[in-house]
N, C-alpha and C positions, 0 to 999 in steps of 0.2 A: 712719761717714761722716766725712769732715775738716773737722770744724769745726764746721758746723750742717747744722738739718736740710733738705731736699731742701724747695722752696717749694710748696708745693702747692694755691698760687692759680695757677701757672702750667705751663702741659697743651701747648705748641709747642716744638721742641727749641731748644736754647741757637742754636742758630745760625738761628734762624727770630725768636728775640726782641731784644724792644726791651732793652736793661737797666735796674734797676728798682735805685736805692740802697737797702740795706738797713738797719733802724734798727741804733741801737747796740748794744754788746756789754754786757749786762745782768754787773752785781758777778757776786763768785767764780766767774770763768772756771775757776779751779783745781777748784775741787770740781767740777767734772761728771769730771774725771779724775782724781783724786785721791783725795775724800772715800771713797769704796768701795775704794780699791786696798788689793790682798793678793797672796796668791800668786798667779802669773800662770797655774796648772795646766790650765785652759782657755783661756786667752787665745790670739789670731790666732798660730797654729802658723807661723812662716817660719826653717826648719831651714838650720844655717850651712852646708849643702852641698844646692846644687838640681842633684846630676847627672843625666844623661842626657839633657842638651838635646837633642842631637845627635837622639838618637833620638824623642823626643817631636816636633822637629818634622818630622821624614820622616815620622810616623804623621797627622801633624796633617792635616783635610779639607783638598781644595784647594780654592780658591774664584775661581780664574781659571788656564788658562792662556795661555801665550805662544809659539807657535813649537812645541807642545807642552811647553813645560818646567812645571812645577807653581807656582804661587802658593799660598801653605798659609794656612790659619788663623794658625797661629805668626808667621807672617813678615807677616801683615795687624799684626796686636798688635805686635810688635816694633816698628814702623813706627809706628804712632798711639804705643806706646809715648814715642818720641823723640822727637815732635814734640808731643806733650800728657799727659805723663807723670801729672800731676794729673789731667787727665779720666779718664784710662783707671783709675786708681787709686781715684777717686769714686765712678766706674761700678762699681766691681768692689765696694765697699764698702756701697753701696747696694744692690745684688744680695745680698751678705750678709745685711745685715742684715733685709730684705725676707723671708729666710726665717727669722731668727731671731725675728722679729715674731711670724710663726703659730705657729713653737716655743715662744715664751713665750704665746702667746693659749691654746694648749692647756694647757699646765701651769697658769696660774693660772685658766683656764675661763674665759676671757672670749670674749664676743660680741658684734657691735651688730645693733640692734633691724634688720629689714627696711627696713622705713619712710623710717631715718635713711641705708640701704647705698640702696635707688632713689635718692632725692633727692640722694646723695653723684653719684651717673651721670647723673642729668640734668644738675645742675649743670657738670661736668665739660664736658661738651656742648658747655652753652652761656656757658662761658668758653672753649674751642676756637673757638666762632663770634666771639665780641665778640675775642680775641687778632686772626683771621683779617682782621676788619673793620677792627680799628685799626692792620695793619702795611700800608696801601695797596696792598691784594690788586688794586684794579682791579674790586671786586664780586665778585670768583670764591667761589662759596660753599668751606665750609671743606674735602669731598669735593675738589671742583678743585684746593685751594691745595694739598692734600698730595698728589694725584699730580703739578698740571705746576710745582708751584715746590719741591718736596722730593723726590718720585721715591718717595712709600709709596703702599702698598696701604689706604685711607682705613680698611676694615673691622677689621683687625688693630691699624691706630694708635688707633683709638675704643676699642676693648674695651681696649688695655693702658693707655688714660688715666682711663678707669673703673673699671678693679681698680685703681691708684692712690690714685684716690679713695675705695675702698672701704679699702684697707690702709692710707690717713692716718685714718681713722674711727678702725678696729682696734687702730693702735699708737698713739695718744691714749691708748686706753682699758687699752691693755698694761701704759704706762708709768706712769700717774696707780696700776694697780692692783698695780703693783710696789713703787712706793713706797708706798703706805696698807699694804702688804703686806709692809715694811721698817720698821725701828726706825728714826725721824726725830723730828728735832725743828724746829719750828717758831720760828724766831728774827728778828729784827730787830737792825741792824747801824749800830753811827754809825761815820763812816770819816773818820779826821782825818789831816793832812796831815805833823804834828808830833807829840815830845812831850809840847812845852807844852799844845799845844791839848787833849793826853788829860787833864794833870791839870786843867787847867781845867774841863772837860766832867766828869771825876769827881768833881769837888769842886762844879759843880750840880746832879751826881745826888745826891749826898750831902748837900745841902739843902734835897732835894724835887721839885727840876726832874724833869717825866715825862720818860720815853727817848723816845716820840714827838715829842715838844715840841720837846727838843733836835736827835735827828735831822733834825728838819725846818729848823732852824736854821743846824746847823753842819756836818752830814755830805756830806762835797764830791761824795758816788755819788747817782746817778741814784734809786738808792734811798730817799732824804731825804725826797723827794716824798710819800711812802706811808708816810712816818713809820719809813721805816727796815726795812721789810717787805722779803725777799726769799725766793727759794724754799729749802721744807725743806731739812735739810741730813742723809744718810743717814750711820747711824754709820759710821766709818769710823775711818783713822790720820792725816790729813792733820791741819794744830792746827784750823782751824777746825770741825773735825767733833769735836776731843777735846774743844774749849771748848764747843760743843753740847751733852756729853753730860756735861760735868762738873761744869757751872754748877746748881745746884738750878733746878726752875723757879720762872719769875717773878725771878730774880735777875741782876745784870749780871756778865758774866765777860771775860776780856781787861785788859788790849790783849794785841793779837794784831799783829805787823807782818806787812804781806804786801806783798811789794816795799817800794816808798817809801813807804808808807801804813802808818796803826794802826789798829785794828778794836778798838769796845766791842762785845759780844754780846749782846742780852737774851735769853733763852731764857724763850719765851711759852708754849710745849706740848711735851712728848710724849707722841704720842699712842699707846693700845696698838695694834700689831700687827693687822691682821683676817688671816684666812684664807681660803685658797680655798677650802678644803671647805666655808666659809660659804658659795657661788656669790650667791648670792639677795642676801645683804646687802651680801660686796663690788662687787654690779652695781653696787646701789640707789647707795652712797658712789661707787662711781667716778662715774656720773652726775651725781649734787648736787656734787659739786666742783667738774666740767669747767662746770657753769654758772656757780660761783661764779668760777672762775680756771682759762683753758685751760692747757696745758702750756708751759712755759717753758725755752729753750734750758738752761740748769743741771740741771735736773728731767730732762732727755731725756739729756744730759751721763752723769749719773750714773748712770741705765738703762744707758746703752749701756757704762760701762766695767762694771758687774757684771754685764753677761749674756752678753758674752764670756767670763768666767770662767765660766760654768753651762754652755754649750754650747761643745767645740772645733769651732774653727774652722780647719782643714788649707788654708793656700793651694799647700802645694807645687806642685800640680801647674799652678798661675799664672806659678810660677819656674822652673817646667821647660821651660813652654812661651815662656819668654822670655828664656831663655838666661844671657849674661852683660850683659843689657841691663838687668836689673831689679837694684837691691839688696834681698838680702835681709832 
């Protein structure tokens, strides 16, 4: 998906919503696409020749016509295409991943509990109803709002905002078990602005000053707050994933520049590896984490660029069916 992930407090389509500011972009943007990159062997297939438009779209269903002449599939997409080329590209990206979610739920055997999949549907429900209420429906319950102010079938948009819900459970629990299931280390980062300010801050750790203390001090990222805490970091080639795995633990490694900025590292843990053939114990740990700390746009970051690589993903026929409208 571009960028982050799909919000899943909200169940009304984008053009039925209020817009809702999003917080800020939490450190090492980089590493959710970086820290894992390797060969791209499975990676999102879009091959430098998508021929046969021509023909894919005369195959393509029709979906109105005119005077008799055909409106296709193809020519519907081409058209949203150009006029919202990022939605249609979102959409299509979210559908992806959406199956690569259960491909990865299978392979590392993950499940959530019943209990937690009802209460995920009800819920969903009844944020559809309070969304409903709070966009000046007029009182039309949420049935009404989506046949006479959207034009759906109420029954079909309920069940697909509820598997939703059910598959935000799911890939929580995918990705938290992907990484406990990856060689990571756990680290804390002070982020200075200069490289006076490094050697001054290394020359307080060198006389004692803790790296919490300091982070919370001097470190200009959002992360200072939490003593310099940010999410694992999966091995990988990117530097701050080498400085991860190079620093002994418990010890400070860096600076590291990244853009305009210098990065100290403390490197707090790595921890071993679990397995999936453990099913039972990787449940138990993915659970007690998501209550210690849910998933974090970096942590889902890094999921999504190594499980592209695990699963091809073929869009050709995306590019076929959209001519020379789309780049490959």
């Amino acid at each position: 998906m571009s960028g982050s992930r799909r919000d899943p407090s909200r169940v009304l389509p984008l053009s039925a919503r209020v817009s809702v500011p999003h917080g800020s972009t939490a450190l090492l943007l980089g590493l959710g696409l970086s820290a894992c990159a390797g060969p791209r062997s499975g990676a999102l297939v879009a091959p430098a020749e998508a021929g046969g438009a021509t023909t894919e779209v005369a195959r393509a269903p029709v979906v109105a016509r005119v005077a008799g002449q055909p409106l296709t599939t193809a020519q519907l997409l081409q058209s949203w295409l150009h006029s919202d080329s990022r939605g249609v590209r979102a959409l299509l990206d979210e559908l992806i991943l959406e199956r690569l979610i259960v491909l990865e739920a299978v392979r590392l055997g993950v499940s959530v509990d019943t209990g937690k999949l009802q209460a995920a549907r009800h819920q969903a429900l009844d944020r559809l109803d309070q969304e409903v209420a709070a966009s000046g429906a007029g009182g039309l319950s949420s049935d009404e709002f989506l046949r006479q102010r959207l034009g759906l079938n109420p029954g079909p948009y309920k069940e697909r905002i509820q598997y939703q819900a059910e598959l935000d459970l799911l890939a929580e629990r995918v990705v938290r078990a992907w990484l406990l299931c990856t060689p990571h280390a756990q680290v804390r980062v002070i982020v200075l602005e200069n490289q006076g300010q490094v050697s001054e801050v290394q020359a307080l750790l060198a006389a004692g000053e803790s790296f919490d203390h300091l982070a919370r001090t001097w470190s200009v990222d959002d992360s200072g707050a939490e003593g310099g805490r940010v999410p694992p970091v999966v091995r990988g080639r990117a530097p701050l994933a080498l400085v991860a795995f190079e620093t002994p633990v418990g010890e400070v490694g860096g600076p590291v520049r990244e853009g305009d900025r210098w990065l100290l590292m403390q490197v707090d843990a790595r921890p071993a590896p679990l397995s999936p053939e453990h099913s039972d114990e990787l449940s138990q740990a993915v659970e007690a984490s998501l209550l210690l700390r849910p998933i974090e746009d970096p942590e889902y970051w890094q999921w999504k660029s190594a499980v592209v690589l695990e699963h091809e993903v073929d869009m050709t026929p995306f590019l076929r069916l959209m001519g020379d409208v789309a780049l490959d």
